[in-house]
LOLOLO-220588 format. One record per residue: residue number from 1; x, y, z of N, C-alpha, C in turn; residue in three letters. Coordinates in nm, 3 decimals. Last residue first. Layout:
N
<rec lumtor="NUM" n_x="X" n_y="Y" n_z="Z" ca_x="X" ca_y="Y" ca_z="Z" c_x="X" c_y="Y" c_z="Z" koltor="ALA"/>
...
# end
This chain:
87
<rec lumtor="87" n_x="5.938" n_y="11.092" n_z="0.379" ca_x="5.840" ca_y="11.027" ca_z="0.509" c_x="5.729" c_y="11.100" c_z="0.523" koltor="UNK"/>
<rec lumtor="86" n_x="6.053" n_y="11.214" n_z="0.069" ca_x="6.077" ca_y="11.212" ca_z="0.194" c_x="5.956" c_y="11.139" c_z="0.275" koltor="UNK"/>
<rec lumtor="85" n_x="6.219" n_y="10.973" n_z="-0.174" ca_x="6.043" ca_y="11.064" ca_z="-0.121" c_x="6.086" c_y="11.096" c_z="0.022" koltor="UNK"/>
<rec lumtor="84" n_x="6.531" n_y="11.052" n_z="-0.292" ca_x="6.454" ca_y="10.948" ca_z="-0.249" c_x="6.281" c_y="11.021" c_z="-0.189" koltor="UNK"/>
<rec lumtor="83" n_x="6.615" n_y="11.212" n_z="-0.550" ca_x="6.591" ca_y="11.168" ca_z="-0.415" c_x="6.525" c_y="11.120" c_z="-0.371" koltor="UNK"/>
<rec lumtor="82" n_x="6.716" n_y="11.139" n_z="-0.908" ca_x="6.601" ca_y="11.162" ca_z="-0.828" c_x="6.620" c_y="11.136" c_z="-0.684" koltor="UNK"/>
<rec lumtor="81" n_x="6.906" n_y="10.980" n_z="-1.014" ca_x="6.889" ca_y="11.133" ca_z="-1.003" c_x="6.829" c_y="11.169" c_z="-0.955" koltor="UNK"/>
<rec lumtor="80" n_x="6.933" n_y="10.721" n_z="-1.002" ca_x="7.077" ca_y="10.779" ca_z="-0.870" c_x="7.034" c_y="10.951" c_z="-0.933" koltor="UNK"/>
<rec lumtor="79" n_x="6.650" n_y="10.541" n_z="-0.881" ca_x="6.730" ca_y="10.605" ca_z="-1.003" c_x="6.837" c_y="10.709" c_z="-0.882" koltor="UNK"/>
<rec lumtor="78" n_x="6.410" n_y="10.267" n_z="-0.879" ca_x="6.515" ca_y="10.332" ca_z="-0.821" c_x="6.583" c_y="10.436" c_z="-0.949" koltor="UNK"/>
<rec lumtor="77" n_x="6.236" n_y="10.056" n_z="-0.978" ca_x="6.211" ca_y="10.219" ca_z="-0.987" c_x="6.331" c_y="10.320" c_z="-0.910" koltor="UNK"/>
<rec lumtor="76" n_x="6.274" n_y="9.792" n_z="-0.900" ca_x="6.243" ca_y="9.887" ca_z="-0.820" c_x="6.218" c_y="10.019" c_z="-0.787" koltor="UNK"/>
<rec lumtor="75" n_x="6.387" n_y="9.671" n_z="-1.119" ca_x="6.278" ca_y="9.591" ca_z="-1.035" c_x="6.205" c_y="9.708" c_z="-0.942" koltor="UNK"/>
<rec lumtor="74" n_x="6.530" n_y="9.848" n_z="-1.274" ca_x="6.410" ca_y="9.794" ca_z="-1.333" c_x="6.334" c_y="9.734" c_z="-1.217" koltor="UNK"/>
<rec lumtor="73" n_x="6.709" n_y="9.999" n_z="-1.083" ca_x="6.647" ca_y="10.068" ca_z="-1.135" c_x="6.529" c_y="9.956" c_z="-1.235" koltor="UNK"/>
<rec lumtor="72" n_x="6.839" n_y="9.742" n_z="-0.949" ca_x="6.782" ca_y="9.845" ca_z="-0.868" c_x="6.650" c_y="9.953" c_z="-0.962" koltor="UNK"/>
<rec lumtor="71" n_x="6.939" n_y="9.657" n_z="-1.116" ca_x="6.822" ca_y="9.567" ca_z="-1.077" c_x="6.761" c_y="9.647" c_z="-1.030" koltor="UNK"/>
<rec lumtor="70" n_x="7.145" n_y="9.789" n_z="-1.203" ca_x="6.997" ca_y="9.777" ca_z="-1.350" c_x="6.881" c_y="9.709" c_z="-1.245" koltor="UNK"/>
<rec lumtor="69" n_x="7.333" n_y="9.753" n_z="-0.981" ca_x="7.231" ca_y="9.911" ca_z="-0.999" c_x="7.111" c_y="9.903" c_z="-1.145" koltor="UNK"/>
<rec lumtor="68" n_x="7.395" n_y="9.545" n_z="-1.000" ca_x="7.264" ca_y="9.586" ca_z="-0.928" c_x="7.208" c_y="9.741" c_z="-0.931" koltor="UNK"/>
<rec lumtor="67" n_x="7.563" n_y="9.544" n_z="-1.228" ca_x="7.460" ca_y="9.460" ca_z="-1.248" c_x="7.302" c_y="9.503" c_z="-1.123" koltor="UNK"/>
<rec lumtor="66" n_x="7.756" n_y="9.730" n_z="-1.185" ca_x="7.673" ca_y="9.763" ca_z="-1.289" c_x="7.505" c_y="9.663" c_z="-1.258" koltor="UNK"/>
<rec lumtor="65" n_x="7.877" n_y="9.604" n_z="-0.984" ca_x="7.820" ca_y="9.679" ca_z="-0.958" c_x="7.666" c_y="9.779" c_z="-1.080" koltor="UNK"/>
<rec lumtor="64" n_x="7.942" n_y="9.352" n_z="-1.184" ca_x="7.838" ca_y="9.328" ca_z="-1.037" c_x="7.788" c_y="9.495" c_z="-0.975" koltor="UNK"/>
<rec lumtor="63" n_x="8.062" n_y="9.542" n_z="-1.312" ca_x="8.039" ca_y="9.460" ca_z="-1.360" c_x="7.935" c_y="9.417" c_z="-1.242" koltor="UNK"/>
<rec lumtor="62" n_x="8.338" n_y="9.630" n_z="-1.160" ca_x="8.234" ca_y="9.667" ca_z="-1.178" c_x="8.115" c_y="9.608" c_z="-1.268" koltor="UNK"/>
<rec lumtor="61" n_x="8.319" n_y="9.412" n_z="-0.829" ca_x="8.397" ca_y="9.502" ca_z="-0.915" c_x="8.303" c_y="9.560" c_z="-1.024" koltor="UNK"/>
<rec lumtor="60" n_x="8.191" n_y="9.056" n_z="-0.757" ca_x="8.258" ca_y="9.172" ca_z="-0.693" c_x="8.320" c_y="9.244" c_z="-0.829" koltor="UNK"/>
<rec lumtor="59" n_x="7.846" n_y="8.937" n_z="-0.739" ca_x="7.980" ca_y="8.896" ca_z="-0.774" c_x="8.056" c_y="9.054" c_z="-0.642" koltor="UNK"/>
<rec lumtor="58" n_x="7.579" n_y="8.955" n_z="-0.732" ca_x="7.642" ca_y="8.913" ca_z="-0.591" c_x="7.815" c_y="8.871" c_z="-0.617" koltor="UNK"/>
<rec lumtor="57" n_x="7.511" n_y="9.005" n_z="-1.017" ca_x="7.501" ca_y="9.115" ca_z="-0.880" c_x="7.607" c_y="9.062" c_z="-0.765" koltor="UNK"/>
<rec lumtor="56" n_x="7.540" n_y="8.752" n_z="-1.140" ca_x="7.658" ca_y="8.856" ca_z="-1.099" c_x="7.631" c_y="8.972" c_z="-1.053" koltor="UNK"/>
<rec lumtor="55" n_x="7.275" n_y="8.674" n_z="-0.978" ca_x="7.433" ca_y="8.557" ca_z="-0.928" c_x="7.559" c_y="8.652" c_z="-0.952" koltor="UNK"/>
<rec lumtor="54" n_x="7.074" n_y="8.788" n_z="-1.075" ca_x="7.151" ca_y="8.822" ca_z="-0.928" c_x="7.296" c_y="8.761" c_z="-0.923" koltor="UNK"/>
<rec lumtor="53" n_x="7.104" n_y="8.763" n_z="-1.358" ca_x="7.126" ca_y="8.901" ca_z="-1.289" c_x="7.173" c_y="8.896" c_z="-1.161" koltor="UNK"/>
<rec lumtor="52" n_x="6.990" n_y="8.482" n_z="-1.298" ca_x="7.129" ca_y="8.518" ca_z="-1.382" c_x="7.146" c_y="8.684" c_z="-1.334" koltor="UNK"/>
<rec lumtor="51" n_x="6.747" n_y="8.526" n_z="-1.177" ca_x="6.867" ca_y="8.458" ca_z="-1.113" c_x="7.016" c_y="8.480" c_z="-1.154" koltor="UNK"/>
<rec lumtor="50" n_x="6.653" n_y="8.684" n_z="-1.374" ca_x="6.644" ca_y="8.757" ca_z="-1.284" c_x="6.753" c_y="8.684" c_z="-1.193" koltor="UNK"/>
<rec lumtor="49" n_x="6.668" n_y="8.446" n_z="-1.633" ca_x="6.709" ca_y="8.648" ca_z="-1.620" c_x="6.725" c_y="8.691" c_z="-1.478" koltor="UNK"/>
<rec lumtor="48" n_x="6.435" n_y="8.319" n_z="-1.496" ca_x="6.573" ca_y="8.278" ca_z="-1.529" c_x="6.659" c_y="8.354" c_z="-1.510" koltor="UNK"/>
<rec lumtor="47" n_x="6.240" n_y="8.453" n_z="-1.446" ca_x="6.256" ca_y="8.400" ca_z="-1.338" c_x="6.419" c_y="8.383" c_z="-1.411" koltor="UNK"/>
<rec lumtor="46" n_x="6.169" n_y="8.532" n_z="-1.724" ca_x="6.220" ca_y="8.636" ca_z="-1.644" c_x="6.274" c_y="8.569" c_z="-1.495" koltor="UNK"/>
<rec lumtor="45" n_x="6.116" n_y="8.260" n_z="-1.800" ca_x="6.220" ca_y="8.347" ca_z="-1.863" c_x="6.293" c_y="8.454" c_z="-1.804" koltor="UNK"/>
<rec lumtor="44" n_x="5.894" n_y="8.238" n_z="-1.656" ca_x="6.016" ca_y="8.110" ca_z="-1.673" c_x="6.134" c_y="8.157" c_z="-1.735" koltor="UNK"/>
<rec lumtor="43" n_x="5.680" n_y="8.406" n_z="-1.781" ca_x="5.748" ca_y="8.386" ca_z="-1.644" c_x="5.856" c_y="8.302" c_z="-1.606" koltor="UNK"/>
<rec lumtor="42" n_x="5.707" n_y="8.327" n_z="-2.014" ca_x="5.779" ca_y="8.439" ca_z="-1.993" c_x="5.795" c_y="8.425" c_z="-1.861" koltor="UNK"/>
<rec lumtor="41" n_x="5.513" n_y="8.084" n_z="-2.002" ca_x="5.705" ca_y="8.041" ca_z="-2.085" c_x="5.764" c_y="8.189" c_z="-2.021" koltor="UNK"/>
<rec lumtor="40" n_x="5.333" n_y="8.158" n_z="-1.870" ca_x="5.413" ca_y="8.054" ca_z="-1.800" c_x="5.544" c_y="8.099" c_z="-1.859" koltor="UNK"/>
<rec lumtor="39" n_x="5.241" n_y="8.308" n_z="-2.122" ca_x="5.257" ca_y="8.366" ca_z="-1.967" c_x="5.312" c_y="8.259" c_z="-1.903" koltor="UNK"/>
<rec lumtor="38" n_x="5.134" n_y="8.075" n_z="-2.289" ca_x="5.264" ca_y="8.223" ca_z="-2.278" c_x="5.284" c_y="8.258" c_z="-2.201" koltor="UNK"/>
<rec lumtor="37" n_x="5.051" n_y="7.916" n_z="-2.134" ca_x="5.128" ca_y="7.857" ca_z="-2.169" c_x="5.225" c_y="8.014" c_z="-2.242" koltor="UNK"/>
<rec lumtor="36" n_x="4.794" n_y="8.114" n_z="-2.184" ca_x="4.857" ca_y="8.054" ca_z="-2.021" c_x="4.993" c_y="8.005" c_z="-2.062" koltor="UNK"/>
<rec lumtor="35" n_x="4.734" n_y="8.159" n_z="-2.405" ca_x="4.774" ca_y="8.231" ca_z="-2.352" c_x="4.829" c_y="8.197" c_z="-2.186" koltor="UNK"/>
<rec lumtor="34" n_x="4.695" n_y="8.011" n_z="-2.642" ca_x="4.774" ca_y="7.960" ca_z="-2.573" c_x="4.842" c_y="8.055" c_z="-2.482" koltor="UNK"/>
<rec lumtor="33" n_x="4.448" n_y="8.088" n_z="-2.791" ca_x="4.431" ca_y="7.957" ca_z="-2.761" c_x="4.559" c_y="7.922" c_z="-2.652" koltor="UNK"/>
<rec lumtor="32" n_x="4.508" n_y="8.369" n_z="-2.807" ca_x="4.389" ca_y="8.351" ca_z="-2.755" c_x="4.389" c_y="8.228" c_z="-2.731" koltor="UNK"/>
<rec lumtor="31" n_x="4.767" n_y="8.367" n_z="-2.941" ca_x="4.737" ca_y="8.447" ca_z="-2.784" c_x="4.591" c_y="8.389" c_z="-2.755" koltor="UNK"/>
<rec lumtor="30" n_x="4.727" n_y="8.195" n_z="-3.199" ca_x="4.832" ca_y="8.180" ca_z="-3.059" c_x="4.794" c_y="8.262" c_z="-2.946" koltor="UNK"/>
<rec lumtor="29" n_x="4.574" n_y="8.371" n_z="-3.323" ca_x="4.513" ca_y="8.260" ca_z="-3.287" c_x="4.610" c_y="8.183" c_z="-3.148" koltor="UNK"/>
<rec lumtor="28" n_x="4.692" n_y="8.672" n_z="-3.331" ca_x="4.567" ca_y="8.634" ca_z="-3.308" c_x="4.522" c_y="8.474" c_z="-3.244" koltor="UNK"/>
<rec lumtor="27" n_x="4.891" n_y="8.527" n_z="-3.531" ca_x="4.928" ca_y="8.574" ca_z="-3.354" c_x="4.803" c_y="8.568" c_z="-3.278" koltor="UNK"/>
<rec lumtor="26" n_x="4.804" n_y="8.220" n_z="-3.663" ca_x="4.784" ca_y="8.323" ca_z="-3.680" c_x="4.862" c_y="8.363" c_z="-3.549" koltor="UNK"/>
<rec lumtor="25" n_x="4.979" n_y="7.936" n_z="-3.741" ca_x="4.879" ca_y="7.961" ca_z="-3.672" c_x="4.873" c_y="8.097" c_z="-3.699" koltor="UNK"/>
<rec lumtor="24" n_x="5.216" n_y="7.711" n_z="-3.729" ca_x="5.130" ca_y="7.718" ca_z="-3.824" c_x="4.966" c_y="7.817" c_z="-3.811" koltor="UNK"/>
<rec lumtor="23" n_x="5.401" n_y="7.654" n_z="-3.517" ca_x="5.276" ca_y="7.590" ca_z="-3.547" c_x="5.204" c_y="7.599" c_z="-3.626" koltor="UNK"/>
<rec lumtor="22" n_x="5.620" n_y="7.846" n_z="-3.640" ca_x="5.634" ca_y="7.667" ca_z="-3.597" c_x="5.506" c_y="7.617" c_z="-3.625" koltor="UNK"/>
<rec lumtor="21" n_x="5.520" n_y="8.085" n_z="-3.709" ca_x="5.550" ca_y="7.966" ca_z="-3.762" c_x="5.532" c_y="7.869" c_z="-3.759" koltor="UNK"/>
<rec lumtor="20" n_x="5.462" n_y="8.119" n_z="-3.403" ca_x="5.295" ca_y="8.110" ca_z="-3.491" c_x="5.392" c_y="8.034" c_z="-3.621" koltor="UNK"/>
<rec lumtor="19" n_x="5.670" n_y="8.158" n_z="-3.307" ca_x="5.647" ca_y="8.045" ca_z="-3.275" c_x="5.495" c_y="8.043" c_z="-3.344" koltor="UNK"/>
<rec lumtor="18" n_x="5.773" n_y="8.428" n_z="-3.479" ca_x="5.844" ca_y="8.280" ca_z="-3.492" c_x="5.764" c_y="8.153" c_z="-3.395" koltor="UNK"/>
<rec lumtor="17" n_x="5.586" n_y="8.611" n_z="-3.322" ca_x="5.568" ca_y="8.550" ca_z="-3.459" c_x="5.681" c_y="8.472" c_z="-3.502" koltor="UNK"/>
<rec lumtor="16" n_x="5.622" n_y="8.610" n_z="-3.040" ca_x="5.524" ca_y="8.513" ca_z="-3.048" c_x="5.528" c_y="8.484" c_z="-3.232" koltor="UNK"/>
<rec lumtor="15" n_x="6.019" n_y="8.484" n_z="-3.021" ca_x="5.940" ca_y="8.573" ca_z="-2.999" c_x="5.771" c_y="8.488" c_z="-3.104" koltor="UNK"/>
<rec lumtor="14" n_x="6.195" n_y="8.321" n_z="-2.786" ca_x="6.133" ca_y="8.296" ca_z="-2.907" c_x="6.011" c_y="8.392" c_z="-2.886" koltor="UNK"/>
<rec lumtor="13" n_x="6.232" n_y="8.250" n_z="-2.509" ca_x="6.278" ca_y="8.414" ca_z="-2.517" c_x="6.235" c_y="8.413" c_z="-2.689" koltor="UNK"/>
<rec lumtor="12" n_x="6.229" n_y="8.020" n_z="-2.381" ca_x="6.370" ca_y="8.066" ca_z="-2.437" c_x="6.328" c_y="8.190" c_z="-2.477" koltor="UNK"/>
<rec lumtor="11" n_x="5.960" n_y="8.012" n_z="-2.291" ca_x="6.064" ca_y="8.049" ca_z="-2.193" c_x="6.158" c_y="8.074" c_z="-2.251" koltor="UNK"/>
<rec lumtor="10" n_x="5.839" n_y="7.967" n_z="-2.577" ca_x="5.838" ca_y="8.149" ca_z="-2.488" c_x="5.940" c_y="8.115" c_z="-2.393" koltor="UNK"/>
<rec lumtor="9" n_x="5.921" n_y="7.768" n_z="-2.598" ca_x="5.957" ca_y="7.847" ca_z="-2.710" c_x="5.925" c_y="7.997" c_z="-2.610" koltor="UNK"/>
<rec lumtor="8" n_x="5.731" n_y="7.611" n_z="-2.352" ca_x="5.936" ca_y="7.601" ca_z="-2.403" c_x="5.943" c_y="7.699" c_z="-2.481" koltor="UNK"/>
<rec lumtor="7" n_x="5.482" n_y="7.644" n_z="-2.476" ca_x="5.555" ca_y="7.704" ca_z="-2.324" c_x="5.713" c_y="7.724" c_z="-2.346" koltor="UNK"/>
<rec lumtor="6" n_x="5.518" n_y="7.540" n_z="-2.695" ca_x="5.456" ca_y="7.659" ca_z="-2.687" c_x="5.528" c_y="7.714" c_z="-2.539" koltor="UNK"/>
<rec lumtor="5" n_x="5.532" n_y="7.296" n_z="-2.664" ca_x="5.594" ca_y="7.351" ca_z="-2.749" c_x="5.606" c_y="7.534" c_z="-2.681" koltor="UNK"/>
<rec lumtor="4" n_x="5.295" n_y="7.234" n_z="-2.477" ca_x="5.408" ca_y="7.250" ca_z="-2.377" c_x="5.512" c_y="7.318" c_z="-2.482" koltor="UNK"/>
<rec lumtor="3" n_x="5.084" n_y="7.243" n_z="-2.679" ca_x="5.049" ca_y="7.367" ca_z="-2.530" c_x="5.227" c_y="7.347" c_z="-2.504" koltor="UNK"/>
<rec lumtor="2" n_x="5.141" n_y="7.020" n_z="-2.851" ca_x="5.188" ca_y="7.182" ca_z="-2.907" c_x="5.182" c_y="7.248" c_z="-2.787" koltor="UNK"/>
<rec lumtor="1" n_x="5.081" n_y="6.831" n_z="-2.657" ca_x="5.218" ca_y="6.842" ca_z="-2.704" c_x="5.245" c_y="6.985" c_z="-2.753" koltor="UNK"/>
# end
């Protein structure tokens, strides 16, 4: 029951010293006993984030344009100062 607590509280984005509250635990003791179940909850988070980013990427005006140019530059290292590598 606490492993899946644990998962849910990282996918909402609950950072790790509010969920050592909840359970009552050290950070120390949360990363080492529930480190899969962290890494799940963030991957579940950024998977979320990343759908929500695209849906108004794929909008129209600026706002969608804003939105893929952050995707562009976090997922992909892209930047509008630098040229691209030449071949």
């Amino acid at each position: 029951m606490q492993r899946r607590l644990v998962q849910m509280l990282a996918a909402q984005g609950i950072p790790q010293a509010e969920i050592c509250l909840v359970l009552d635990v050290s950070e120390k003791t949360l990363r080492k006993r529930y480190r899969k179940q962290l890494n799940i909850g963030a991957a579940k988070l950024e998977a979320a984030l990343i759908g929500q980013l695209l849906r108004i990427a794929g909008g129209k005006g600026a706002v969608a344009f804003k939105a893929i140019r952050f995707t562009l530059q976090a997922r992909f290292g892209w930047s509008q100062y630098v040229p691209p590598p030449r071949p």
